[in-house]
C-alpha positions, 0 to 999 in steps of 0.5 A: 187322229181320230175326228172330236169336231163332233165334241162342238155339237150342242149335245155337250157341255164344256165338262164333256168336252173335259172329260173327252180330252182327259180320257184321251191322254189317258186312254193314248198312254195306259192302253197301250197293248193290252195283253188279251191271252188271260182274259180274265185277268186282263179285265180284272186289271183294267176294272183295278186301273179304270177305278184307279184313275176315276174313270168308273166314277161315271159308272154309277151314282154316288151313293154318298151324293144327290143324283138319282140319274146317270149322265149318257153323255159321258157314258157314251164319250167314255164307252166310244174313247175306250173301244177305239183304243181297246175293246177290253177296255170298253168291255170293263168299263161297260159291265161295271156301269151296266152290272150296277144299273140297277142298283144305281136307278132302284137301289136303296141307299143300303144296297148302294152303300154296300156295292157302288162305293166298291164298283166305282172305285174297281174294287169289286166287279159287277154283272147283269144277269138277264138272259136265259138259254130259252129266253134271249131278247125275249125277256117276258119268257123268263122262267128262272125262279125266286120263291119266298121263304121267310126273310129269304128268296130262294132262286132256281133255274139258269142264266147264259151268256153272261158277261163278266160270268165267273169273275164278278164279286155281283150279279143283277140277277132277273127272276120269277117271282110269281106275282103273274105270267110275262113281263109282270112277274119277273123281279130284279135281286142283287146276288153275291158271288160264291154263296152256296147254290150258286155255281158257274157251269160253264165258261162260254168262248167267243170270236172276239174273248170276254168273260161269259158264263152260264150259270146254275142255281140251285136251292140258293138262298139270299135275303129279301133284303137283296130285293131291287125295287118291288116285287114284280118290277123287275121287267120295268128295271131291266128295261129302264136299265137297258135304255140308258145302256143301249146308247152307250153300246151304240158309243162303243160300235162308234168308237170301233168305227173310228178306229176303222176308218184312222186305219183306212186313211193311213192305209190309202195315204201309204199304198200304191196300185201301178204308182197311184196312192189308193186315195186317188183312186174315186172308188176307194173315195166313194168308199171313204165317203161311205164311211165318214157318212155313216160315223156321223150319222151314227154319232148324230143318233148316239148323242141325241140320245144320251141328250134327250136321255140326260135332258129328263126324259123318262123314257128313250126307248124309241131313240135308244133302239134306233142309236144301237140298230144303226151305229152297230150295223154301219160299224159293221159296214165301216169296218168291212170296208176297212178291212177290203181296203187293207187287202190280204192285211185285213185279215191277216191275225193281229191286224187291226182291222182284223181285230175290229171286225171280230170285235164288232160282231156281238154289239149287233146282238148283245143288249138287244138283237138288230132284229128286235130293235127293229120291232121296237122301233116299229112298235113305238113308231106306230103307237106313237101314230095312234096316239096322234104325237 
């Protein structure tokens, strides 16, 4: 059984601690071996069964309600419950929530009405595309195209690694709009599946299997109604989207943490070297150690983003970066130990452990590479400097 002491920190609310509780017992009784052979498949069931149960509620605002904002909090709670009982899972809840941020953050009330009332309830799945085969991190070199014609935009170039790629009903989809060179020429549209000019090119595998594609436009038309925000905003639309995200991708490294290191003590608590629990031994400790430390350190940085986040802050992009550098990296860190501990187990296909760590590796560059979320940190750290706060 995993730690919730953390649940009593003063970062949460009784409805947090609820909602930690609730997802728990559903998590225990519906995420149970998940069949991952059919990966498409697979997350179109759990986005159906998520929305069944209320869960992809949290994934974005009511159109019908009052909030403007999304809660981080419970974002991260369900992102971290999710991925400690299966990635997929984590994975499906993630894209509905990150594929319809900015419809939830800048969308009208049409543009929500249209796709939140479907996405929230997981009858229609969403995606985020962003990056380029030139342009990674590197959002401002963009070179994807949305040119006016009339009442319509027509969008050329190509998007890589996107999630959800090929099986989502819609596409937050970046573009140059013209408006001027770097980050202030890039726009943000809402981009339905199947509508000609647009095709999937290719289906992307990786170590761990989500859906990820590279997809071609080419001449395709959509409406200028599909137009999120204003022209030109669409860099300050990713990046407000990628700070209320980037924590709950922290969330999600946690969870997988946790899942590690139940392992772990179940594994010292049972086996023996030459008669010796492993737990007795002081460098397996010095190892368990380690790793309680780093998922609470990391817990502390999540949840105090989510907080600030959730407290009014307009921006946590120094917080956030920090959240995702250090909880991915440690996870990283907690599951390798996990999987030494577990000797020729750990590795062995279809051990836990060996899951996880295949797992893992991609939140260390997805929504941000490690590398570059230590430029941001550095780059607000310094500013802030200069600025005297």
């Amino acid at each position: 059984m995993s730690d919730k002491t953390y649940l009593q920190w003063p970062f949460f609310e009784d409805r947090h601690r609820q909602l930690a509780e609730e997802l728990e017992s559903w998590s225990a009784e519906h995420l149970i071996n998940i069949d991952h052979g059919d990966t498409d498949n697979a997350c179109k069931s759990l986005v159906k069964a998520l929305g069944k149960a209320g869960w992809c509620l949290h994934s974005a605002v009511d159109p019908a309600g009052s909030a403007t904002t999304l809660d981080v909090r419970s974002l991260c709670l369900i992102r971290e419950t999710l991925a400690r009982h299966d990635g997929l899972a984590d994975f499906a809840f993630a894209m509905q929530g990150l594929g319809t941020g900015a419809v939830s953050l800048f969308g009208t009330k049409d543009q929500q009405n249209e796709w939140l009332t479907a996405t929230r309830v997981g009858e229609a799945i969403a995606a985020f595309a962003l990056t380029e085969p030139q342009s990674g991190s590197d959002v401002a070199n963009s070179t994807m195209s949305a040119t006016r014609d009339g009442n319509d935009y027509v969008l050329n170039g190509e998007k890589t690694w996107i999630s959800n790629g090929g099986i989502a009903d819609l596409y937050t989809l970046f573009a140059r709009t013209g408006d001027a060179p770097g980050a202030k020429g890039l726009s943000a549209f809402i981009v339905p599946a199947g509508i000609p000019g647009f095709e999937v090119v290719e289906r992307l595998q990786t170590i761990a299997p989500h859906p990820l594609a590279r997809l071609q436009f080419t001449d395709c038309r959509i409406p200028a109604s599909a137009l999120l925000g204003q022209q030109g905003e669409g860099f300050k639309i990713a990046m407000s989207v990628l700070d209320v995200f980037r924590p709950t991708v922290a969330a999600a490294a946690l969870g997988f943490a946790r899942r590690a290191l139940d392992a772990a003590l179940d594994r010292v608590n049972l086996r023996e070297v030459q008669g010796t629990l492993l737990a007795e031994f002081q460098m397996v400790q010095g190892h368990i150690a380690d790793m309680s430390m780093n998922i609470d350190a990391s817990a502390l940085l999540v949840y105090r983003a989510a907080w600030l986040k959730d407290s009014g802050a307009s921006r946590i992009t120094r917080e956030a970066a920090m959240a995702k550098l250090f909880s991915t990296e440690q996870a990283q860190k907690v599951i390798d130990q996990s999987v030494q501990l577990h000797g020729g187990d750990g590795v062995r296909t279809g051990c836990v452990v060996e899951k996880l760590y295949r797992e893992i590796r991609a939140l260390r560059i997805y929504e941000g590479a490690s590398d570059v979320q230590k430029i941001i940190i550095a780059r607000q750290t310094l500013a802030a400097h200069r600025d005297g706060k």
